[in-house]
DODREN-832566 format. One record per residue (C-alpha): residue in three letters; y, x, z; residue number from 1. Coordinates in nm, 2 decimals, always signed. Each point is the difference from the previous one (the first is absolute). Layout:
! DODREN-832566
PT     r        y        x        z     k
PT   Ala        Y        X        Z   NUM
...
END
This chain:
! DODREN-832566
PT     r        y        x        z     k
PT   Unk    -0.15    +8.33   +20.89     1
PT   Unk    +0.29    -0.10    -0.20     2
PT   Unk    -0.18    -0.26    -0.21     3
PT   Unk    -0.12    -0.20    +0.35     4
PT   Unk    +0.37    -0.01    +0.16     5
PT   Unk    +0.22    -0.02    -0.37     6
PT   Unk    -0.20    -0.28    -0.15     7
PT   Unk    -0.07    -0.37    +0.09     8
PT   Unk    -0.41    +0.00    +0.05     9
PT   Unk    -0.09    -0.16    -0.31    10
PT   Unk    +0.13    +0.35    -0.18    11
PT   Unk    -0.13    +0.21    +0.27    12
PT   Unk    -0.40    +0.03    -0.11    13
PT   Unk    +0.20    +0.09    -0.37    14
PT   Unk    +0.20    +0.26    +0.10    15
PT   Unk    -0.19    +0.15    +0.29    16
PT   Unk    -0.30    +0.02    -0.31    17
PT   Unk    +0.29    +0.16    -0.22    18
PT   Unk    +0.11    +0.24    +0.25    19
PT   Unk    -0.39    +0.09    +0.05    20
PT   Unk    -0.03    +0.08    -0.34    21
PT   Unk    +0.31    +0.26    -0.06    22
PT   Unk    -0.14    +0.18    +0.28    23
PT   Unk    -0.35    +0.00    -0.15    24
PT   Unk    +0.16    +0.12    -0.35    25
PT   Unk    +0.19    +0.28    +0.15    26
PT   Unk    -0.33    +0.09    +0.19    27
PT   Unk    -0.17    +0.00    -0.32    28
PT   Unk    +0.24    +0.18    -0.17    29
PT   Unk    +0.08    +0.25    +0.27    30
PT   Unk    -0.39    +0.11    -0.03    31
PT   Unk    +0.01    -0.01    -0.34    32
PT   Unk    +0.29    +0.25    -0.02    33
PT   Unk    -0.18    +0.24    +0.25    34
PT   Unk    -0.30    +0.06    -0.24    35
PT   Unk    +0.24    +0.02    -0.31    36
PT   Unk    +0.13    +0.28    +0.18    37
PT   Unk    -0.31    +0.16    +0.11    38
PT   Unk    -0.15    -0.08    -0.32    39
PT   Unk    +0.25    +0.26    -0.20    40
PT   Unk    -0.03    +0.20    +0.33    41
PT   Unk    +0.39    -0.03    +0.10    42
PT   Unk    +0.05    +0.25    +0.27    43
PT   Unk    +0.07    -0.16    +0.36    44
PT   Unk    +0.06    -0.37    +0.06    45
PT   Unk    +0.28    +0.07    +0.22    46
PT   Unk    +0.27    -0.09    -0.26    47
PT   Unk    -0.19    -0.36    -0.08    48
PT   Unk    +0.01    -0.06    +0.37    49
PT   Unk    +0.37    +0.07    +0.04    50
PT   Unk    +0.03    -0.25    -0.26    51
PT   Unk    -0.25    -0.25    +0.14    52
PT   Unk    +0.21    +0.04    +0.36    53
PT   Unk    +0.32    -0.01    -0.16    54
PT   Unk    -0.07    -0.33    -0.22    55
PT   Unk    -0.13    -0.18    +0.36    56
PT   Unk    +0.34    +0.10    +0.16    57
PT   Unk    +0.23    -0.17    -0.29    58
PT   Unk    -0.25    -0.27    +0.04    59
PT   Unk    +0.04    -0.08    +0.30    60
PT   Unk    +0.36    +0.06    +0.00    61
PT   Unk    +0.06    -0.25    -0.31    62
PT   Unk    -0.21    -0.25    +0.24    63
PT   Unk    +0.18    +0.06    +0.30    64
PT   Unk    +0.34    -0.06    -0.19    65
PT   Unk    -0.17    -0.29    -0.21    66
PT   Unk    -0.19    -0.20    +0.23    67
PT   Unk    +0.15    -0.30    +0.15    68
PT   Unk    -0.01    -0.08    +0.34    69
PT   Unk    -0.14    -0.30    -0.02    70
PT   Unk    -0.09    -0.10    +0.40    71
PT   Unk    +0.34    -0.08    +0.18    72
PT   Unk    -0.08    +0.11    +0.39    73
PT   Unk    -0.24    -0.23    +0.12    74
PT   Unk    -0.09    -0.17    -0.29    75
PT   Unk    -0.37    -0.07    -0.06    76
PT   Unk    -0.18    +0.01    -0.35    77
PT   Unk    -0.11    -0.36    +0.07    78
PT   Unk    +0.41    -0.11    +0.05    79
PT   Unk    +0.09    +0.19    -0.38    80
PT   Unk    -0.26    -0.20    -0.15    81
PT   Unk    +0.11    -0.28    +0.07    82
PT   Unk    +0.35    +0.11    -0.12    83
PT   Unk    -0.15    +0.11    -0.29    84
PT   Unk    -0.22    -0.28    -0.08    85
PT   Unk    +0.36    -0.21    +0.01    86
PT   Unk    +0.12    +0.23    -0.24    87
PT   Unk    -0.28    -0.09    -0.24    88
PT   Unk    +0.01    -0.38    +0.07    89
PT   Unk    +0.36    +0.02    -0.11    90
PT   Unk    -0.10    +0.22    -0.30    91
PT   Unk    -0.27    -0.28    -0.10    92
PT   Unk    +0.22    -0.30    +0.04    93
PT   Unk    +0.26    +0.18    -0.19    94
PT   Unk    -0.23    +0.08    -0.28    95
PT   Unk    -0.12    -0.36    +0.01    96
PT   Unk    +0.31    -0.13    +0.01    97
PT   Unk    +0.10    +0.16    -0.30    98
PT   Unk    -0.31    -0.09    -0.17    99
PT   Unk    +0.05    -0.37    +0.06   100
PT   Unk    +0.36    -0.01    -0.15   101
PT   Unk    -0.13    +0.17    -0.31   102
PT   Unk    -0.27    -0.22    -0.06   103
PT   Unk    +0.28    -0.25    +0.01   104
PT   Unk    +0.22    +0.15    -0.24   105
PT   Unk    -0.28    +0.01    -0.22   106
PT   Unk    -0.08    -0.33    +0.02   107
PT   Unk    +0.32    -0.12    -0.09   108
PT   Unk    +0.02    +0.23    -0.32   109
PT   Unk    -0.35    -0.09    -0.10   110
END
């Protein structure tokens, strides 16, 4: 949920896609790291699992602490996209701006 509310929309297919694939890797590796451990018959998966729960806890402790709050009370998605979206515009114009003056200066030493 963090990448819809953190993120104007144009990152939010990106990131929501990035955050779908960390979980799938873990997935992948979690089953993978099961039949390792049956494979060389390791007795009891109750130690992998205390691992397993512990790493989810830090997890979501680091994202607790870590996450902003991005939605001030009563704020719609729709309302931070347009802030965003005059974040970027700013951004651009910046970026242009500073283009245009160096195609200048470049001008004049050519």
């Amino acid at each position: 949920l963090t990448p819809l509310e953190a993120w104007p929309s144009v990152y939010r297919g990106t990131l929501h896609g990035l955050s779908t694939a960390c979980g799938r890797l873990g997935a992948i590796l979690g089953v993978l790291w099961f039949a390792h451990l049956d494979y060389y018959d390791v007795k009891g998966h109750v130690p992998l699992l205390a691992a397993s729960s512990v790493a989810s806890l830090v997890g979501a402790v680091i994202t607790a602490a870590l996450a902003p709050n991005v939605v001030p009370s009563g704020a719609e998605l729709y309302d931070l996209d347009h802030r965003w979206e005059a974040e970027v515009q700013y951004v651009h114009a910046q970026a242009e701006e500073q283009s245009q003056s160096g195609d200048a200066s470049t001008q004049r030493k050519g």
